[in-house]
PDB file of N, CA, C and O in Angstrom:
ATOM      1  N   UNK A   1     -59.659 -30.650 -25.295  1.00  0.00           N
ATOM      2  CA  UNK A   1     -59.490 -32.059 -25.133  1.00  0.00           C
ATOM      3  C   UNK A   1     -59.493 -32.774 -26.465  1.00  0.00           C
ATOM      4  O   UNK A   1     -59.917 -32.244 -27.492  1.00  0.00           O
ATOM      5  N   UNK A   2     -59.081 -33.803 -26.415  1.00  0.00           N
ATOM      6  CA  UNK A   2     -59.113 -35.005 -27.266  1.00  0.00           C
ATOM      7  C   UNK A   2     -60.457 -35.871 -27.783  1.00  0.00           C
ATOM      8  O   UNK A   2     -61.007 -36.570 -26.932  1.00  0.00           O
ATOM      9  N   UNK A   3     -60.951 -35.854 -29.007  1.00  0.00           N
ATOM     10  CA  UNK A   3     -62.602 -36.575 -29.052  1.00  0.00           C
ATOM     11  C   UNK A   3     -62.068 -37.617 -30.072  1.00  0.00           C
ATOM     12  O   UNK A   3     -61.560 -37.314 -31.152  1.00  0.00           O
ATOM     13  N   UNK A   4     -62.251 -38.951 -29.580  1.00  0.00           N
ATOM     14  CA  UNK A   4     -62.148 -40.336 -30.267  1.00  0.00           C
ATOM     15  C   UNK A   4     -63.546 -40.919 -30.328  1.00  0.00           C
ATOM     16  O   UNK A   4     -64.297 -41.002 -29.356  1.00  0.00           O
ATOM     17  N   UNK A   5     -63.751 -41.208 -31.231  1.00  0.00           N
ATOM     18  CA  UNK A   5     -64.963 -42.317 -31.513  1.00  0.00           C
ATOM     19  C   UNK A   5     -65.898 -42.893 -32.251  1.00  0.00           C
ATOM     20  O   UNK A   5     -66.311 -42.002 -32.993  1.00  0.00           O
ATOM     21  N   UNK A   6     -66.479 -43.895 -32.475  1.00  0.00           N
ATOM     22  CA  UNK A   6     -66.409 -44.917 -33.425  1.00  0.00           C
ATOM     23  C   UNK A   6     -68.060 -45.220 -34.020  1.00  0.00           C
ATOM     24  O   UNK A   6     -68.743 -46.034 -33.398  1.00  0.00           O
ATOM     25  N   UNK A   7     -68.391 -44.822 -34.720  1.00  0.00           N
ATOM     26  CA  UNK A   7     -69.448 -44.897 -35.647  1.00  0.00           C
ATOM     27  C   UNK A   7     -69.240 -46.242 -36.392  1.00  0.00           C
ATOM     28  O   UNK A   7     -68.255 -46.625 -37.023  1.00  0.00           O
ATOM     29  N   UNK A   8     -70.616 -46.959 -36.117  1.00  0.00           N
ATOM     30  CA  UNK A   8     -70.883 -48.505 -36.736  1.00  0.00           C
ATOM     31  C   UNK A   8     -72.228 -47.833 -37.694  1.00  0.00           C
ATOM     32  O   UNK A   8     -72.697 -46.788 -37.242  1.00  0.00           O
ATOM     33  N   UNK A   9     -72.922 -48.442 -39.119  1.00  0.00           N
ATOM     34  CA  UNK A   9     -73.333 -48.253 -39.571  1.00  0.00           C
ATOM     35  C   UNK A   9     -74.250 -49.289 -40.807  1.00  0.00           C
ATOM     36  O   UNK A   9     -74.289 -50.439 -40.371  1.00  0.00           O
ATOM     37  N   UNK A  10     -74.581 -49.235 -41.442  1.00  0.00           N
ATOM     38  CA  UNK A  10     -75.382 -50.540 -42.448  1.00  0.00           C
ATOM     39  C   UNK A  10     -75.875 -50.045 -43.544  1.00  0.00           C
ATOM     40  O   UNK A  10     -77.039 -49.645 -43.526  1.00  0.00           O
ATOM     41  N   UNK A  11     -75.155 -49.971 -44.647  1.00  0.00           N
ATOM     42  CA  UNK A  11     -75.278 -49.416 -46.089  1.00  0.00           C
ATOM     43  C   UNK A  11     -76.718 -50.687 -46.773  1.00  0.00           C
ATOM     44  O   UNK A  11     -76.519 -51.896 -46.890  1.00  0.00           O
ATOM     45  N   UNK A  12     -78.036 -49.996 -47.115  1.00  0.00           N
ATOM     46  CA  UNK A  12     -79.054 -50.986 -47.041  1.00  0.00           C
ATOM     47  C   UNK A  12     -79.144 -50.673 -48.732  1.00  0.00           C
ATOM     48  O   UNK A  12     -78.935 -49.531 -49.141  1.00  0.00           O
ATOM     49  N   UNK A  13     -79.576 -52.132 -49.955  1.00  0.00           N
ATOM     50  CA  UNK A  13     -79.172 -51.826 -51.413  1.00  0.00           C
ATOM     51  C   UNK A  13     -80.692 -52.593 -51.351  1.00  0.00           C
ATOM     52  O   UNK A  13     -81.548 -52.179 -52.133  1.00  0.00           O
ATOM     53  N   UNK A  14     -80.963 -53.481 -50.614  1.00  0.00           N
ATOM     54  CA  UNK A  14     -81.978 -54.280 -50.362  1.00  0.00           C
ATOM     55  C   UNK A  14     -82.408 -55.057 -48.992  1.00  0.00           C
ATOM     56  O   UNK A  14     -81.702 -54.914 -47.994  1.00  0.00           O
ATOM     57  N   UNK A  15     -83.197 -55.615 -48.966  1.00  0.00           N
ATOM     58  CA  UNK A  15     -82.899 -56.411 -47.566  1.00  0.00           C
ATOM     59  C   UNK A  15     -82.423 -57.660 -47.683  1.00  0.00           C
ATOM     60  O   UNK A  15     -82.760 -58.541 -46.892  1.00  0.00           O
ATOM     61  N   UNK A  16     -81.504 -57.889 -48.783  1.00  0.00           N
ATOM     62  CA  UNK A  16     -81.312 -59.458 -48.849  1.00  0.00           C
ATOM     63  C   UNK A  16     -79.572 -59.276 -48.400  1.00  0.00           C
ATOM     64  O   UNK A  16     -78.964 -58.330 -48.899  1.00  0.00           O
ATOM     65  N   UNK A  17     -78.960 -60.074 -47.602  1.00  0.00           N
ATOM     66  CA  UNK A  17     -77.988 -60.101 -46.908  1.00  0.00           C
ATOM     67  C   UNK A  17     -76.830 -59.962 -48.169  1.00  0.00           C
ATOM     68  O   UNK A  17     -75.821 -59.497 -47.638  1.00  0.00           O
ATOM     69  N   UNK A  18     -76.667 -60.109 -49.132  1.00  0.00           N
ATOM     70  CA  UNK A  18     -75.608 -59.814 -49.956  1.00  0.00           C
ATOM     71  C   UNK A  18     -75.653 -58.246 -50.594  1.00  0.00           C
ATOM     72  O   UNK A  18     -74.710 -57.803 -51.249  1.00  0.00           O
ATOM     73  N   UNK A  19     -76.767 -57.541 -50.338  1.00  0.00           N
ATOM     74  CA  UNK A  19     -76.804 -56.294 -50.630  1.00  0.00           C
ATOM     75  C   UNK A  19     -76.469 -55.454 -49.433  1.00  0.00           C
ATOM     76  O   UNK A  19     -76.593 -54.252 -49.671  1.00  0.00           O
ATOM     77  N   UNK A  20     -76.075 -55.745 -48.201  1.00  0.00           N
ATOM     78  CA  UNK A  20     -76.005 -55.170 -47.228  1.00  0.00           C
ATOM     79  C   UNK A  20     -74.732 -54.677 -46.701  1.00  0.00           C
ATOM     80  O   UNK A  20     -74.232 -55.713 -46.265  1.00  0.00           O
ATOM     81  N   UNK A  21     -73.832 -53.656 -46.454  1.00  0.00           N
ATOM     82  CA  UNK A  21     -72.616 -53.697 -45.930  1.00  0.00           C
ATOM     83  C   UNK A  21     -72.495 -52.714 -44.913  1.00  0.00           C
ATOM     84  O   UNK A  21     -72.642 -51.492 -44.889  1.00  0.00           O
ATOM     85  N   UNK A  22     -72.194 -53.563 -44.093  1.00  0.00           N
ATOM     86  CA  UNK A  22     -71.699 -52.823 -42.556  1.00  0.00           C
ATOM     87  C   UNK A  22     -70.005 -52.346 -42.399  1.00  0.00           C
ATOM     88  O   UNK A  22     -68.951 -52.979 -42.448  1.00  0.00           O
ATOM     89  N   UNK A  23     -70.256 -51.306 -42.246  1.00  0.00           N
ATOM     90  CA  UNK A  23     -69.043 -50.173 -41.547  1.00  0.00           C
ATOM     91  C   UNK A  23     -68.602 -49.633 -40.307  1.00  0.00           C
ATOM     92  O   UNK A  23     -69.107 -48.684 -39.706  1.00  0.00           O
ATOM     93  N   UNK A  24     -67.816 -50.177 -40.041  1.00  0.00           N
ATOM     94  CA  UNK A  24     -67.346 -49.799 -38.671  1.00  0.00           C
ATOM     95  C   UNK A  24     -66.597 -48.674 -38.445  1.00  0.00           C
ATOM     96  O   UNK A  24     -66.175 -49.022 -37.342  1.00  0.00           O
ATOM     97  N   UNK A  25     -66.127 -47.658 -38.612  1.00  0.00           N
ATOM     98  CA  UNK A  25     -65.143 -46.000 -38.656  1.00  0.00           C
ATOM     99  C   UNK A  25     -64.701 -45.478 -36.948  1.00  0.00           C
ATOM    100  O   UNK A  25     -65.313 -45.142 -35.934  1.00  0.00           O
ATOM    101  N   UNK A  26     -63.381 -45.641 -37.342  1.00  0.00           N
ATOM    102  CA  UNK A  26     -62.689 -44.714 -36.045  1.00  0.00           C
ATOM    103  C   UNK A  26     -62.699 -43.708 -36.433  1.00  0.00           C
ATOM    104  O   UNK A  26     -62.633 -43.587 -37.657  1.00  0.00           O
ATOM    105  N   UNK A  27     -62.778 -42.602 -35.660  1.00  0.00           N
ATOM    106  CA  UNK A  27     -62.354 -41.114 -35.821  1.00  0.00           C
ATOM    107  C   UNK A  27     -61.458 -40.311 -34.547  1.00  0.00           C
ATOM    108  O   UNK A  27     -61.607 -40.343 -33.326  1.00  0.00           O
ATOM    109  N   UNK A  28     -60.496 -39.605 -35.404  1.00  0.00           N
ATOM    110  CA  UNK A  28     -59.818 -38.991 -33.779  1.00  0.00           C
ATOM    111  C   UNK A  28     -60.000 -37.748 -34.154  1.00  0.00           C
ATOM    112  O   UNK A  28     -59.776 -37.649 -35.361  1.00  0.00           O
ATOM    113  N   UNK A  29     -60.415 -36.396 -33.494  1.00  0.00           N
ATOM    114  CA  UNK A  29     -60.442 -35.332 -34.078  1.00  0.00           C
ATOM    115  C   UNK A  29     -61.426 -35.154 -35.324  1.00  0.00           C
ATOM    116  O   UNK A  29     -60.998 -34.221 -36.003  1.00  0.00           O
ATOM    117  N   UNK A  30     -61.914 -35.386 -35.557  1.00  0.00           N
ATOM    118  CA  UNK A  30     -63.048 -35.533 -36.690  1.00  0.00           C
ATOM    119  C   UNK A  30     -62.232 -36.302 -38.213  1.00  0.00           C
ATOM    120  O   UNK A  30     -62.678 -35.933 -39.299  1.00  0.00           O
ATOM    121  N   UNK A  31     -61.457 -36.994 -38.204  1.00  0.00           N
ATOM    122  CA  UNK A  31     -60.840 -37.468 -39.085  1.00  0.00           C
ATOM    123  C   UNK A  31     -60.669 -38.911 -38.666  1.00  0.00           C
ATOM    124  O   UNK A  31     -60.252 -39.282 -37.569  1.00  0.00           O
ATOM    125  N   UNK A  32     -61.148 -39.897 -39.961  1.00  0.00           N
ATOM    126  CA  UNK A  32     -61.419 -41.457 -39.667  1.00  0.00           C
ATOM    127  C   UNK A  32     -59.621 -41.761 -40.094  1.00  0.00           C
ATOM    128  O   UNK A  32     -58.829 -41.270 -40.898  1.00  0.00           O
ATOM    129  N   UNK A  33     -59.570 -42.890 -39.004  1.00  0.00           N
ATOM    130  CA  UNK A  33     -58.250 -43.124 -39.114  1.00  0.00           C
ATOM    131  C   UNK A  33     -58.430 -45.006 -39.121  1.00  0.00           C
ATOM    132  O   UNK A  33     -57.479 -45.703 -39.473  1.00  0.00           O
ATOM    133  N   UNK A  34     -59.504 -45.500 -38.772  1.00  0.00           N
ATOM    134  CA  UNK A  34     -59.176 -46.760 -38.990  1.00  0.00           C
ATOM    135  C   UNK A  34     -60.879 -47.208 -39.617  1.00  0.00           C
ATOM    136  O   UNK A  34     -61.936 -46.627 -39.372  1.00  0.00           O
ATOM    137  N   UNK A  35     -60.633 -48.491 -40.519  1.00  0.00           N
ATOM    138  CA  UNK A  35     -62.526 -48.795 -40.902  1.00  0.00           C
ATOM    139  C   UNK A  35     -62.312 -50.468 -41.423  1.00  0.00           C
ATOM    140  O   UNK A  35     -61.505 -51.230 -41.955  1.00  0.00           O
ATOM    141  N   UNK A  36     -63.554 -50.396 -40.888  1.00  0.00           N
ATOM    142  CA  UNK A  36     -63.608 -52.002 -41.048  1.00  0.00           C
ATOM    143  C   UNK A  36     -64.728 -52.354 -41.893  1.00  0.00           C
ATOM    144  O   UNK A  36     -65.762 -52.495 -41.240  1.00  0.00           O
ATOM    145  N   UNK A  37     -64.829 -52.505 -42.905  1.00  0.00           N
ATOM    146  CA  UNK A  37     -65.396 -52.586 -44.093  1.00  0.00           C
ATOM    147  C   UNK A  37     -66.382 -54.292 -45.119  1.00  0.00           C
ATOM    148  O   UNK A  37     -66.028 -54.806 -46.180  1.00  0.00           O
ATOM    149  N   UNK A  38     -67.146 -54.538 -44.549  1.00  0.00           N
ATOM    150  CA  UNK A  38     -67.854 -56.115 -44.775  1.00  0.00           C
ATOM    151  C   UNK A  38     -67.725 -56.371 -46.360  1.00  0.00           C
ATOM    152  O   UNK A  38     -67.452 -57.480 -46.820  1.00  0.00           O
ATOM    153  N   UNK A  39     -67.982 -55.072 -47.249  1.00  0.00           N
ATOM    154  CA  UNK A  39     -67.144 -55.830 -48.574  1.00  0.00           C
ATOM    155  C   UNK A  39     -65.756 -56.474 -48.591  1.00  0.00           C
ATOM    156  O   UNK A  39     -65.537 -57.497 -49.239  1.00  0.00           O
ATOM    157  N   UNK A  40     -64.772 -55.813 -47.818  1.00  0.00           N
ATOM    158  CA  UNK A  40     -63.461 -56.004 -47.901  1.00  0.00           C
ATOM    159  C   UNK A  40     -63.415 -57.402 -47.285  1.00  0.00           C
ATOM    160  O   UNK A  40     -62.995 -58.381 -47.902  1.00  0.00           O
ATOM    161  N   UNK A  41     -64.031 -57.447 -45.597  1.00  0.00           N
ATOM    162  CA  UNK A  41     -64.352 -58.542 -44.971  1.00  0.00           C
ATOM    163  C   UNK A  41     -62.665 -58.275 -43.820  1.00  0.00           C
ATOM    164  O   UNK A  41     -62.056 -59.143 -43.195  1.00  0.00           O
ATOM    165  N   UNK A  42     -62.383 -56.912 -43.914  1.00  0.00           N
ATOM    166  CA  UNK A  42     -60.977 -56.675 -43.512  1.00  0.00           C
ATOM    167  C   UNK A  42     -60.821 -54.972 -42.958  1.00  0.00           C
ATOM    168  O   UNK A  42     -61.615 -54.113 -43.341  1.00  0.00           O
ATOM    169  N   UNK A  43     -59.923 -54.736 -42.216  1.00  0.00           N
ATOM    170  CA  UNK A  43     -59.881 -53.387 -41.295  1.00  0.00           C
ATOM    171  C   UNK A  43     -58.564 -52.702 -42.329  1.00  0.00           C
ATOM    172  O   UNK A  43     -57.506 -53.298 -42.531  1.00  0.00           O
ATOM    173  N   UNK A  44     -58.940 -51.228 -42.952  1.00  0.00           N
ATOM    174  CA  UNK A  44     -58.046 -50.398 -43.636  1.00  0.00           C
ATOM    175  C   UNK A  44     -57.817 -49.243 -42.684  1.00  0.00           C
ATOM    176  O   UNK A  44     -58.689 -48.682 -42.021  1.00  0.00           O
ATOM    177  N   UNK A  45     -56.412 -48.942 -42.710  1.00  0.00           N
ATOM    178  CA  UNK A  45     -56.156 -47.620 -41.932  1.00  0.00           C
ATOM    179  C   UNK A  45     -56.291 -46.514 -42.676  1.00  0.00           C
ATOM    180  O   UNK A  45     -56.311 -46.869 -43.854  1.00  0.00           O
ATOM    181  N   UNK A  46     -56.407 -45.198 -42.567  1.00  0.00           N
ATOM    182  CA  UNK A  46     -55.847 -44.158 -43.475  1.00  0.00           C
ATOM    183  C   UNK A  46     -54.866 -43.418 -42.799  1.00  0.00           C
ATOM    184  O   UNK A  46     -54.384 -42.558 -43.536  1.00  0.00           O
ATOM    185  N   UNK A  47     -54.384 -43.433 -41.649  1.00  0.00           N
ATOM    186  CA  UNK A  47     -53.495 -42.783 -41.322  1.00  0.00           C
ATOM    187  C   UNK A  47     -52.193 -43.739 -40.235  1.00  0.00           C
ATOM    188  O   UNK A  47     -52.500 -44.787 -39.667  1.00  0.00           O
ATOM    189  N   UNK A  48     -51.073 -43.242 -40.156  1.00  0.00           N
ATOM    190  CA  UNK A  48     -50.051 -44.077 -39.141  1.00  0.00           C
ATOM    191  C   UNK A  48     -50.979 -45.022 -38.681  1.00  0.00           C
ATOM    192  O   UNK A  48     -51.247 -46.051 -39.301  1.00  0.00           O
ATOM    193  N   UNK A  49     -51.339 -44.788 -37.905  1.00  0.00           N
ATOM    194  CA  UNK A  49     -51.804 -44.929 -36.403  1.00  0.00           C
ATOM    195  C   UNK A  49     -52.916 -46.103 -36.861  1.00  0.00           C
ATOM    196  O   UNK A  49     -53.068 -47.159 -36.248  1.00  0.00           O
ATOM    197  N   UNK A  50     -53.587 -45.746 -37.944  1.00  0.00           N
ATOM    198  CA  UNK A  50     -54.423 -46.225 -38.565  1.00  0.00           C
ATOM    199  C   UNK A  50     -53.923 -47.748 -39.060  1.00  0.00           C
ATOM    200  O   UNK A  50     -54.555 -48.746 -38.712  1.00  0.00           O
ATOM    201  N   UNK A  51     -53.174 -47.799 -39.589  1.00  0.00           N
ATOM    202  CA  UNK A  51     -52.206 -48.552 -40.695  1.00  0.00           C
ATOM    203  C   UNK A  51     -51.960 -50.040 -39.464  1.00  0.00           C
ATOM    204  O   UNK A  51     -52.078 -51.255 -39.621  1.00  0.00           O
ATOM    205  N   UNK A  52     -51.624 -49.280 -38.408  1.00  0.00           N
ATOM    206  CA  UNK A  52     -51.321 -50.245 -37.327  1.00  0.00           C
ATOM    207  C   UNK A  52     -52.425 -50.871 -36.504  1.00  0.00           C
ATOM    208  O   UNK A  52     -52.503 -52.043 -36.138  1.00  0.00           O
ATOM    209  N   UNK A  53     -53.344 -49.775 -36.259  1.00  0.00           N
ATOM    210  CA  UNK A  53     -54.320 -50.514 -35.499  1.00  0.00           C
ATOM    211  C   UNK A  53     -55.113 -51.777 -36.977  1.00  0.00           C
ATOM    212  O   UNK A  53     -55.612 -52.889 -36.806  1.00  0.00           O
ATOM    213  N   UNK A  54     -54.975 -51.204 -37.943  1.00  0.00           N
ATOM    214  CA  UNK A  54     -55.440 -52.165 -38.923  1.00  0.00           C
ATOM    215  C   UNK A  54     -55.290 -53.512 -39.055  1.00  0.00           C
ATOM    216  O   UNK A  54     -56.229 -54.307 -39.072  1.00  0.00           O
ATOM    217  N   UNK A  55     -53.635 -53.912 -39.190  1.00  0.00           N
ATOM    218  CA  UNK A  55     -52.658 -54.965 -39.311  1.00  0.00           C
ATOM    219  C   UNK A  55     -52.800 -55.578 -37.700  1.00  0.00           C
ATOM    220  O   UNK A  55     -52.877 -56.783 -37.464  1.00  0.00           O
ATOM    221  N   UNK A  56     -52.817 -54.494 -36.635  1.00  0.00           N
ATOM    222  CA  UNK A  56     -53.013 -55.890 -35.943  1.00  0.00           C
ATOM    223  C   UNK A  56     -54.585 -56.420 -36.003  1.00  0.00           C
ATOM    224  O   UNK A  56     -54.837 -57.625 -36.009  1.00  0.00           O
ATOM    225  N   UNK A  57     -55.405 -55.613 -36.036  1.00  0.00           N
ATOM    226  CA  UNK A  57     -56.503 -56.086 -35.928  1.00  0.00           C
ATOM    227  C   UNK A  57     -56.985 -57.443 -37.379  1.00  0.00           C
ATOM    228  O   UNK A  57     -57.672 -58.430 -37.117  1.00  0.00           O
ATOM    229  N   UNK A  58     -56.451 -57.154 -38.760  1.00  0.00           N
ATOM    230  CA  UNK A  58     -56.554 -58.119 -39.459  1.00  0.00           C
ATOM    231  C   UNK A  58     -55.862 -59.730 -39.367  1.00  0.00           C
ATOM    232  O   UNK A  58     -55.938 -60.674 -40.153  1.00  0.00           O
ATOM    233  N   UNK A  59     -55.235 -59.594 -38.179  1.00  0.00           N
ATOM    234  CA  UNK A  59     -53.868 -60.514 -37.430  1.00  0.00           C
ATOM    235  C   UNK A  59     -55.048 -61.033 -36.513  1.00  0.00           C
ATOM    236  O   UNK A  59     -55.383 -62.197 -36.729  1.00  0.00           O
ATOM    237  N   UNK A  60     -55.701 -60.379 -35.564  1.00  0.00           N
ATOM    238  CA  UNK A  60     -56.641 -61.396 -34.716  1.00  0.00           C
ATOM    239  C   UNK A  60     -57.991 -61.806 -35.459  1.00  0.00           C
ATOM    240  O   UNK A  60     -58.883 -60.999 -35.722  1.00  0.00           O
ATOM    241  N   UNK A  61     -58.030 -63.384 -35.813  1.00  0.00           N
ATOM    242  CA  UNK A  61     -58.821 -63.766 -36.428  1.00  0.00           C
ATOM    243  C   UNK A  61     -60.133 -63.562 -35.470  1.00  0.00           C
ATOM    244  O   UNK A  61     -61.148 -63.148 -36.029  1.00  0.00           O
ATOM    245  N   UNK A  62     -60.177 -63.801 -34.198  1.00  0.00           N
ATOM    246  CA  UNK A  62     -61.624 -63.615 -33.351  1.00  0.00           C
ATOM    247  C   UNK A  62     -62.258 -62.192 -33.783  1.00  0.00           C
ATOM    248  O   UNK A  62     -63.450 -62.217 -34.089  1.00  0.00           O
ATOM    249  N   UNK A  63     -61.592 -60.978 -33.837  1.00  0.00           N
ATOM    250  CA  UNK A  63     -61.812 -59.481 -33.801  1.00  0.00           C
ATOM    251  C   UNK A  63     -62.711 -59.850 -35.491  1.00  0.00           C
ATOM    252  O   UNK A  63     -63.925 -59.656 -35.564  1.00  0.00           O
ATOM    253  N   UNK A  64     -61.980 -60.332 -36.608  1.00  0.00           N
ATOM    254  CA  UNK A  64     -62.485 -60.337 -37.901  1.00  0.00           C
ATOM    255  C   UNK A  64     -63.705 -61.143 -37.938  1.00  0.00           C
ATOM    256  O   UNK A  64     -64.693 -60.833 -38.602  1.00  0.00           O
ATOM    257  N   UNK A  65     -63.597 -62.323 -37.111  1.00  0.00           N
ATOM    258  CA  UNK A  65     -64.847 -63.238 -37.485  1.00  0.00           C
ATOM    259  C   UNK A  65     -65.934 -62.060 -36.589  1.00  0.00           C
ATOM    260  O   UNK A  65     -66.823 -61.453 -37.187  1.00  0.00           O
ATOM    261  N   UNK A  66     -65.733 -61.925 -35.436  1.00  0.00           N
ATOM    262  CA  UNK A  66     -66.871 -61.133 -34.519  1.00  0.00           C
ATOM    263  C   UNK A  66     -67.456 -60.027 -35.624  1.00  0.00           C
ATOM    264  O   UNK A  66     -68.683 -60.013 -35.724  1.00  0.00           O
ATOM    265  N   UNK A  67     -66.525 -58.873 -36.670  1.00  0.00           N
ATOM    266  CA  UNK A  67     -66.437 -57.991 -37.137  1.00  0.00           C
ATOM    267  C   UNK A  67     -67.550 -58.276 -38.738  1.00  0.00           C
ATOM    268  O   UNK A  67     -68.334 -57.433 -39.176  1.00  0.00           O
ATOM    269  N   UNK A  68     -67.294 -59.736 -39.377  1.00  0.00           N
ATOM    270  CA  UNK A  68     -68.017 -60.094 -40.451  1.00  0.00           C
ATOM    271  C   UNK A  68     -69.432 -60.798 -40.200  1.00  0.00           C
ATOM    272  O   UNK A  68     -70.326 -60.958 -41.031  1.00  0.00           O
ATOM    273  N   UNK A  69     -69.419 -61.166 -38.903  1.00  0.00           N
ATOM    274  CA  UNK A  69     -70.765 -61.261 -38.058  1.00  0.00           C
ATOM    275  C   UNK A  69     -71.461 -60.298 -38.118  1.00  0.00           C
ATOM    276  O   UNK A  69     -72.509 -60.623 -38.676  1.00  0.00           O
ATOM    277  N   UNK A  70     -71.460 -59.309 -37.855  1.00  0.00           N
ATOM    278  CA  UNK A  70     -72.348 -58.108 -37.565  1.00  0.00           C
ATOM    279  C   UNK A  70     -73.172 -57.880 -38.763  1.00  0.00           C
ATOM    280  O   UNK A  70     -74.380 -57.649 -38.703  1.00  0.00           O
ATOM    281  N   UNK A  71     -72.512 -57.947 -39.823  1.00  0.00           N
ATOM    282  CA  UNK A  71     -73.668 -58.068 -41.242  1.00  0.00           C
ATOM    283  C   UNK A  71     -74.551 -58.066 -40.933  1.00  0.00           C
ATOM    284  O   UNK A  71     -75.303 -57.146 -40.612  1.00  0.00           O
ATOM    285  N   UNK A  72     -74.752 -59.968 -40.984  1.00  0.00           N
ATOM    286  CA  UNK A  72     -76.239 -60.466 -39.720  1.00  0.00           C
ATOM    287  C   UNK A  72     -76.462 -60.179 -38.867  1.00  0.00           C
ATOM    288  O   UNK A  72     -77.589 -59.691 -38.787  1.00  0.00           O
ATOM    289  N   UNK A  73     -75.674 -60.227 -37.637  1.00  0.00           N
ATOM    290  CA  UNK A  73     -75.764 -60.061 -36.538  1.00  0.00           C
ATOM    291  C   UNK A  73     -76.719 -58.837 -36.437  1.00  0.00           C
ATOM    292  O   UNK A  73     -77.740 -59.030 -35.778  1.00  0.00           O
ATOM    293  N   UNK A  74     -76.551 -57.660 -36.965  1.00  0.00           N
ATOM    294  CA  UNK A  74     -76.582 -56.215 -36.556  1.00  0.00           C
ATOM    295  C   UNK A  74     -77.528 -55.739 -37.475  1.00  0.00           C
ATOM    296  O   UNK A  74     -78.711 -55.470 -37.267  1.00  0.00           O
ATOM    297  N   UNK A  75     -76.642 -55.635 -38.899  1.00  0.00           N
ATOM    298  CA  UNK A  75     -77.861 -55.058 -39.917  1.00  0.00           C
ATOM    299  C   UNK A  75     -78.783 -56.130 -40.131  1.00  0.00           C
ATOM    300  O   UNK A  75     -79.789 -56.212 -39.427  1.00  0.00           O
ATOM    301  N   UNK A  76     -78.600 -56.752 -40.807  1.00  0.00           N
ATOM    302  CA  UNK A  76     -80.282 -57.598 -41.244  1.00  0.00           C
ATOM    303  C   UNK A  76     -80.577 -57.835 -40.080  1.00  0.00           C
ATOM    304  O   UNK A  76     -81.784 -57.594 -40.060  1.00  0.00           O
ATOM    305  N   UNK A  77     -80.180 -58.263 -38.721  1.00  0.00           N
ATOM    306  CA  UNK A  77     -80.977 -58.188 -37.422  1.00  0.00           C
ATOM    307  C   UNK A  77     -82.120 -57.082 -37.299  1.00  0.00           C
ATOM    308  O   UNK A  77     -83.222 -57.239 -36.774  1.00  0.00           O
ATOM    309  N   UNK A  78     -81.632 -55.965 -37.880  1.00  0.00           N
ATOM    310  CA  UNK A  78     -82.653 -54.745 -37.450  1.00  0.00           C
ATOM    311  C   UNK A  78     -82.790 -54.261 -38.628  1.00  0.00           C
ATOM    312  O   UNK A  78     -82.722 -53.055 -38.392  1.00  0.00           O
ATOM    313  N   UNK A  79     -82.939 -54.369 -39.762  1.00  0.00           N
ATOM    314  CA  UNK A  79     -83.189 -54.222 -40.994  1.00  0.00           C
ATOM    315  C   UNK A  79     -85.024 -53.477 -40.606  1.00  0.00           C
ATOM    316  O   UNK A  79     -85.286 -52.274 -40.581  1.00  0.00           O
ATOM    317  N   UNK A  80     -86.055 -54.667 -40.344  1.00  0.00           N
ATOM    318  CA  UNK A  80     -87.125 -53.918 -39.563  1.00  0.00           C
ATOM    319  C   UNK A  80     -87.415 -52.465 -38.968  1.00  0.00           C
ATOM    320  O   UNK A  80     -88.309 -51.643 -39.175  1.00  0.00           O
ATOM    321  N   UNK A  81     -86.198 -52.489 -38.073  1.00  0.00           N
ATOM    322  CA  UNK A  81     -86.756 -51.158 -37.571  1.00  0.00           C
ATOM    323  C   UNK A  81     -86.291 -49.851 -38.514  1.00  0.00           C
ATOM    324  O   UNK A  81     -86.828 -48.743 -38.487  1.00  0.00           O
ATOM    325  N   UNK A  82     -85.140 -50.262 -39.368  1.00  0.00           N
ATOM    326  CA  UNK A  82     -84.604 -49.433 -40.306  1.00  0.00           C
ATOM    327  C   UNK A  82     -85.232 -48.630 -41.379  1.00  0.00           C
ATOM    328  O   UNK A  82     -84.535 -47.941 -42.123  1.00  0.00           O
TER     329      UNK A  82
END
């Protein structure tokens, strides 16, 4: 069979919200094909498939704002239990 799926994550430099960057990674087959990256503040493909789900996703502004949320939202939210 086919294994897709998506690892979210929180690169910690400090606990102060500008040291913090959250990663979002598709994988199909054990190979990341799309990532959404809080330095960039934007979704990079590495492959076809990738390239596309990227562009549209940098095209829906709701998906990006929800996506640069999570910083806060997610990591410094749980920074604590981290």
């Amino acid at each position: 069979g086919f294994e897709m799926y998506r690892v979210s994550r929180c690169n910690f430099n400090s606990s102060e919200l500008q040291d913090i960057e959250y990663i979002k990674s598709y994988y199909f087959r054990k190979v990341e094909f799309t990532r959404f990256d809080s330095s960039l503040g934007k979704y990079v493909g590495y492959t076809e498939y990738g390239v596309r789900n990227a562009e549209a996703w940098n095209n829906d502004p709701a998906i990006l704002a929800s996506d640069r949320a999570r910083k806060e939202t997610y990591c410094l939210h749980n920074i604590g239990n981290w």
